[in-house]
C-alpha positions in Angstrom: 117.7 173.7 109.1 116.1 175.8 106.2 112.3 175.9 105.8 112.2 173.7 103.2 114.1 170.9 105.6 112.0 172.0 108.9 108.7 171.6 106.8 109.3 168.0 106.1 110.6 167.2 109.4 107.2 169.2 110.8 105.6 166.5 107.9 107.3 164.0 109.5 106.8 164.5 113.4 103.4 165.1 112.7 102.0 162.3 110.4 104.8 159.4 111.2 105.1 156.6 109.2 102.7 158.0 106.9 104.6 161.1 106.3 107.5 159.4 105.7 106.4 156.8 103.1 104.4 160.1 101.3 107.5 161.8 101.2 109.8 159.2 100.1 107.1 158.0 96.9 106.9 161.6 95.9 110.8 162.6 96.5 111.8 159.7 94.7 109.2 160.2 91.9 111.0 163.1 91.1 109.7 166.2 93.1 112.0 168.5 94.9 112.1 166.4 98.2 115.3 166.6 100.5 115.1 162.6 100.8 118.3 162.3 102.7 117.6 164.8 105.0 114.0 162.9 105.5 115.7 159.3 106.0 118.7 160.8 108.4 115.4 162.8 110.3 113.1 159.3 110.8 116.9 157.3 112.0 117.0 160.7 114.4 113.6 160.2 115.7 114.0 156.0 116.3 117.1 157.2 118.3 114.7 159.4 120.2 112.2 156.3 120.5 109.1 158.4 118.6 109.8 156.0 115.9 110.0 152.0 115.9 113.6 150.8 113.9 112.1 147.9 111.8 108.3 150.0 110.7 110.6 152.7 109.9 112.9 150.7 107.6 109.9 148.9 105.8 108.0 152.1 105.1 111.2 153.9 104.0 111.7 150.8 101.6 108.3 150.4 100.6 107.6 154.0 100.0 111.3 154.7 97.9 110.5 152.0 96.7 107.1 152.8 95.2 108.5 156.4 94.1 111.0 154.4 91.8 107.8 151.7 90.3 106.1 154.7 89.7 109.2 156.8 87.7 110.0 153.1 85.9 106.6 152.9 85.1 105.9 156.5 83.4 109.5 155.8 81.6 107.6 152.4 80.2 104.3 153.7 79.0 104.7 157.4 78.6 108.8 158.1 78.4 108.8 155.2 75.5 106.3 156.7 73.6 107.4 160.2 73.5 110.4 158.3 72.4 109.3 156.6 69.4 107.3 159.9 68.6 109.5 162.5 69.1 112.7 160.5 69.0 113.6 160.5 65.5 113.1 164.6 65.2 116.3 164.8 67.3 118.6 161.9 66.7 117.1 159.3 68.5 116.7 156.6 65.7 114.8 153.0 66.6 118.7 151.7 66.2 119.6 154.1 69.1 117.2 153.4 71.4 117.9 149.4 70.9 121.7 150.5 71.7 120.1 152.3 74.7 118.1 148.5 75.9 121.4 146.9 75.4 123.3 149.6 77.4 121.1 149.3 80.3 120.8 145.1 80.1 125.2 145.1 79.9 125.9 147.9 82.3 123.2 150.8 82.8 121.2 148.5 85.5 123.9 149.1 88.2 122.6 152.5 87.8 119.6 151.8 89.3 121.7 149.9 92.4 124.1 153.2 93.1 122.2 156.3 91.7 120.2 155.9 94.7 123.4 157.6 96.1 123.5 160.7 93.6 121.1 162.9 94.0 119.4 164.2 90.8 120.6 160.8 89.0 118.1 158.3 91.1 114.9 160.9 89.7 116.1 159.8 86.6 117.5 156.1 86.4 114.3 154.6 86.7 112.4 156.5 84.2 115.4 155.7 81.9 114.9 152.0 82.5 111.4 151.8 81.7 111.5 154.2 78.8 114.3 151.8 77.1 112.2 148.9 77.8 114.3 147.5 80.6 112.5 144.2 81.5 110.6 144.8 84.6 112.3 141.3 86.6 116.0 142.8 85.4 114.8 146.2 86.8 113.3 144.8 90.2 116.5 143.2 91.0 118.9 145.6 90.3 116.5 148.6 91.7 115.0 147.5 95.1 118.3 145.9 97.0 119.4 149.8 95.8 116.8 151.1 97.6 117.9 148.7 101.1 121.0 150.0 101.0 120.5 153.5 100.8 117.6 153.5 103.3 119.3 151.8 105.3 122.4 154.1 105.1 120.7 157.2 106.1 118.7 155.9 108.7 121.1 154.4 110.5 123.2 157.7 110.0 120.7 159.7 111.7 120.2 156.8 114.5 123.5 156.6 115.1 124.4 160.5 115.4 121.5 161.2 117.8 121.6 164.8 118.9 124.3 165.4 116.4 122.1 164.6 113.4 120.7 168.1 113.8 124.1 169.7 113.2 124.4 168.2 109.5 120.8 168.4 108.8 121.2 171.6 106.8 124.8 170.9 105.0 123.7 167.0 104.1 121.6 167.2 101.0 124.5 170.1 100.0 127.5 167.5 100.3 125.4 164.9 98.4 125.2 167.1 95.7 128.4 168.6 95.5 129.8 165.3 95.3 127.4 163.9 92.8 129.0 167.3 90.6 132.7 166.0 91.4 131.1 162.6 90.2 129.7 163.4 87.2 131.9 165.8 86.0 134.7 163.1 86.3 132.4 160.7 83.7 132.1 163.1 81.8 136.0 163.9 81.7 136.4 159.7 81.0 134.1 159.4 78.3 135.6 162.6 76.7 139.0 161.3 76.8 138.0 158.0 75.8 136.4 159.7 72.7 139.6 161.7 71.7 141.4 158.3 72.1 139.3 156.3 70.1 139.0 159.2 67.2 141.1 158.2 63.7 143.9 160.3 63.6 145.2 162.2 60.1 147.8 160.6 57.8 150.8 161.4 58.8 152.7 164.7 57.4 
């Protein structure tokens, strides 16, 4: 593992449960926290029995949980009124940002369930939501069976490799976001040809 990775696992090792639900609130707030690496490290240490399985998975839940009240949160008070402020200086019209609450009522909430999965997207999802006025009930249930699965996931990853978790440590926070790159460049190739598609084309010669 790199500093950055042993650091939180010396975090970790050291402070327990309240290491990891620190970690997890702040990572998933938004600072540069390997959270993977953090979840797959606490399944690693239940394997090796310094951790209980069930305190583990309700601190992980509460605490990535938390991290993503807090982001939705700052998106509702702070994120909407930068919006209305500085909105309209760069396109963002009150018609826009309405779109925007209707995008994320029809569709954009299953962000909230999967970007848990994408690094770099989950930092922002919920910041998103509040700041387009996402009703707090819609957001809760979308958001926090999210945050189950993926705790869940990664826990059980590192639980389940044992003495191999150590060997993708390193490489997993790397894979995650190389993938979430293949994944978003593909959206981005999808709403591009969808565009071209959907444009008028010229009177015929």
């Amino acid at each position: 593992m790199d500093g950055l990775h042993l650091h939180f696992a010396d975090w970790i090792t050291r402070y327990g449960y309240a290491g990891l639900f620190a970690s997890l609130v702040l990572g998933i707030a938004g600072l540069p926290i390997p959270d993977e690496t953090i979840l797959t490290f606490a399944g690693y240490l239940v394997y090796k029995g310094q951790l209980h399985m069930l305190p583990t998975l309700a601190v992980a839940v509460a605490g990535s949980g938390s991290g993503m009240t807090l982001s939705y949160g700052l998106g509702r008070t702070l994120g909407y009124r930068l919006l209305h402020r500085y909105g309209p200086a760069v396109g963002l019209t009150e018609d826009k940002l309405a779109r925007t609450h209707d995008w994320f009522e029809r569709i954009g909430k299953w962000t909230l369930t999967v970007g848990y999965f994408i690094p770099g997207v989950r930092h922002l999802t919920a910041f998103s939501a509040g700041a387009s006025e996402l009703e707090l009930p819609v957001f809760a249930l979308f958001a926090y069976p999210g945050c189950l699965v993926w705790v869940a996931t990664f826990l059980s990853l590192g639980y389940c490799l044992g003495e191999g978790a150590t060997a993708v440590w390193g490489r997993l926070h790397w894979w995650l976001t190389a993938g979430a790159g293949v994944v978003v460049a593909a959206l981005v190739l999808v709403v591009l040809a969808r565009s071209l598609r959907t444009q008028p084309r010229g009177p015929a010669g």
